[in-house]
KOLBA-826526 format. One record per residue: residue number from 1; residue in three letters; y, z, x of N, C-alpha, C in turn; chain. Coordinates in Angstrom, 2 decimals, padded with zeros to 5 digits. Atoms other than C-alpha are relative to their C-alpha. Last residue first. Layout:
! residues N
PT   nr  rest       nv       nw       nu      cav      caw      cau       cv       cw       cu  kette
PT  NUM   ala        Y        Z        X        Y        Z        X        Y        Z        X      A
...
***
This chain:
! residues 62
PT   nr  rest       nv       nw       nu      cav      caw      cau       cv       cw       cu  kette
PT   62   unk  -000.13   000.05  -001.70   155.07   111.03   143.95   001.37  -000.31   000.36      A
PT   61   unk  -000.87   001.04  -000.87   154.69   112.05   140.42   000.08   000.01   001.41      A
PT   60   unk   000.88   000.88  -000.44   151.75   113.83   139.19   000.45  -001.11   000.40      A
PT   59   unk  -000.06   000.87   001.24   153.20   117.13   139.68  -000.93  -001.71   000.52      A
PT   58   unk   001.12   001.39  -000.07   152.64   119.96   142.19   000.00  -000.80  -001.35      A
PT   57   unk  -000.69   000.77  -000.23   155.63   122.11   142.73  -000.67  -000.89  -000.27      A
PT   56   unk  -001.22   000.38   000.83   154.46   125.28   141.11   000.81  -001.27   000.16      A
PT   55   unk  -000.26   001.33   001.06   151.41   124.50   142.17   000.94   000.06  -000.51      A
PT   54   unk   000.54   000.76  -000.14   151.54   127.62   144.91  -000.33  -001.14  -000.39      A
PT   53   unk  -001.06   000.09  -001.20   153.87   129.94   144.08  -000.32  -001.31   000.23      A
PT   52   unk  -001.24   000.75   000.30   151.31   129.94   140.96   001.20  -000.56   000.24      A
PT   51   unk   000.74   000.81   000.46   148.16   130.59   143.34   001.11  -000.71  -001.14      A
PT   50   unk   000.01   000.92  -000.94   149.85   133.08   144.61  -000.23  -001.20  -000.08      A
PT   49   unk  -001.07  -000.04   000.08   150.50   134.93   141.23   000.62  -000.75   001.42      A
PT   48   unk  -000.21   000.99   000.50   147.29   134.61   140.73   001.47  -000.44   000.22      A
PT   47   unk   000.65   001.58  -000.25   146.11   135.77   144.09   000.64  -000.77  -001.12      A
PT   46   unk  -000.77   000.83  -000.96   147.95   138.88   143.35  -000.09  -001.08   000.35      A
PT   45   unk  -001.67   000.56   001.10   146.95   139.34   139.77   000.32  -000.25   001.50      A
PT   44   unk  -000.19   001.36   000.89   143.25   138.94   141.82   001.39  -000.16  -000.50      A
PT   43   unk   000.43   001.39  -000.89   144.06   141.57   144.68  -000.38  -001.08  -000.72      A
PT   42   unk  -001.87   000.39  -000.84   144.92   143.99   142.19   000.58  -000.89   000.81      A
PT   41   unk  -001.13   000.36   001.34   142.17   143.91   140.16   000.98  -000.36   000.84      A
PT   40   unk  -000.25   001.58   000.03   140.16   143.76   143.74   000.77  -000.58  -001.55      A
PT   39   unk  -000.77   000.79  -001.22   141.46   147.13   144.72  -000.26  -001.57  -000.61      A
PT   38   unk  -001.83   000.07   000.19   141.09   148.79   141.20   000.66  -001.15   001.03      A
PT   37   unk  -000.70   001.15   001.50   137.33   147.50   141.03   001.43   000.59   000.07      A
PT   36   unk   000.19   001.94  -000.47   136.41   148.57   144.76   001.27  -000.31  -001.21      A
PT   35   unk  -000.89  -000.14  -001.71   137.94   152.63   143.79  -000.17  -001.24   000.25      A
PT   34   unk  -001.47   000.25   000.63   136.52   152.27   139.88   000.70  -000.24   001.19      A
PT   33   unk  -000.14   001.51  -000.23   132.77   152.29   141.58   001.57  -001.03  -000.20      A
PT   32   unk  -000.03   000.81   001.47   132.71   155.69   142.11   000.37  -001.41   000.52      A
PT   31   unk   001.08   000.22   000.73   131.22   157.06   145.56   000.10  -000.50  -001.58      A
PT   30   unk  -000.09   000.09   001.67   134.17   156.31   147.46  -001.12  -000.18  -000.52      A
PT   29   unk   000.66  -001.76   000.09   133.00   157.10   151.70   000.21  -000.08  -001.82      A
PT   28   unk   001.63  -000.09  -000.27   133.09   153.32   151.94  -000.56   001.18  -000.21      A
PT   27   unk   000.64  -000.38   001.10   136.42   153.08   150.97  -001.66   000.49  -000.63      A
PT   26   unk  -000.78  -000.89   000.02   138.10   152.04   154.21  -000.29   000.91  -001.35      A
PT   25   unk  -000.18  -001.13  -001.54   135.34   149.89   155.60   001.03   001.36  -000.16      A
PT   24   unk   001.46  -000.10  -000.34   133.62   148.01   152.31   000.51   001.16   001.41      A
PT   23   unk   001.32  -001.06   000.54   136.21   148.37   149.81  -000.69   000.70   001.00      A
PT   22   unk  -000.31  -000.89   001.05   139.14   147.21   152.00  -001.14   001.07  -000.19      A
PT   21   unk  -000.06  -001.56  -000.67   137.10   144.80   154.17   001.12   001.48  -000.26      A
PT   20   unk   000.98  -000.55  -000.38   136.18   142.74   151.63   000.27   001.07   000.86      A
PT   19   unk   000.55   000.37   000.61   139.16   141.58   149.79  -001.64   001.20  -000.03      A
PT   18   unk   000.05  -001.17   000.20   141.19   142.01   152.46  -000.96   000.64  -001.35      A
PT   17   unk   000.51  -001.46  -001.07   139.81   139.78   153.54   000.20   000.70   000.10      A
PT   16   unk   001.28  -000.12   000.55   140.52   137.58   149.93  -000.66   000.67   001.45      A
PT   15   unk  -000.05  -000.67   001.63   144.33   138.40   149.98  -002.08   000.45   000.26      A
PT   14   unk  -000.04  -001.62  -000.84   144.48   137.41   154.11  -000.18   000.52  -001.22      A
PT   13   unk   001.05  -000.28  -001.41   143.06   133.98   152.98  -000.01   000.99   000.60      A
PT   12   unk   001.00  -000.60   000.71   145.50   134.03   149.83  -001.74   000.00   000.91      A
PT   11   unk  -000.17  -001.20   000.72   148.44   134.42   152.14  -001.61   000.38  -001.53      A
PT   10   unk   000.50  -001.04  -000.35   147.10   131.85   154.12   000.32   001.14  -000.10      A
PT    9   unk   001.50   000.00  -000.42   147.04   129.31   151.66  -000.45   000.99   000.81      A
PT    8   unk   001.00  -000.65   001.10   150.25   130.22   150.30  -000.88   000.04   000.43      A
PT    7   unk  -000.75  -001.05   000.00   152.16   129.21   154.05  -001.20   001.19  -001.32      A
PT    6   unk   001.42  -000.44  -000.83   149.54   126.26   154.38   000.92   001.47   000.03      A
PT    5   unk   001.55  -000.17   000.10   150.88   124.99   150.93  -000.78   000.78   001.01      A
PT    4   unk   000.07  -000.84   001.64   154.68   125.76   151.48  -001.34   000.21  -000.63      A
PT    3   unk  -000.02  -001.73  -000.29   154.49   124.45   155.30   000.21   000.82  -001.11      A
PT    2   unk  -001.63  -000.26  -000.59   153.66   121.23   153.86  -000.40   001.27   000.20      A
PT    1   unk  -000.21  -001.39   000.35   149.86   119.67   153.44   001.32   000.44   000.66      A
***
């Protein structure tokens, strides 16, 4: 693993705690449900878009 994999990796490890503690501690007083679901929309296109940073180099050549 290069410092380009564990670099993404823990950008989508701080993506998905924030994940939870978002909704659950700073939103907690939001009685609609649209307030979670905007945060984790947003937090998935980010992940994907991590997640493409991320294989963009990966082929099946060595």
């Amino acid at each position: 693993m290069n410092q380009k994999e564990k670099f993404w990796g823990l950008i989508i490890l701080i993506i998905v705690i924030l994940g939870y503690v978002i909704p659950y501690a700073f939103l907690s007083d939001v009685t609609k449900w649209y307030g979670s679901f905007l945060i984790w929309s947003i937090l998935a296109i980010i992940t994907f878009v991590a997640n493409f940073f991320l294989t963009t180099d990966w082929s099946d050549e060595e």
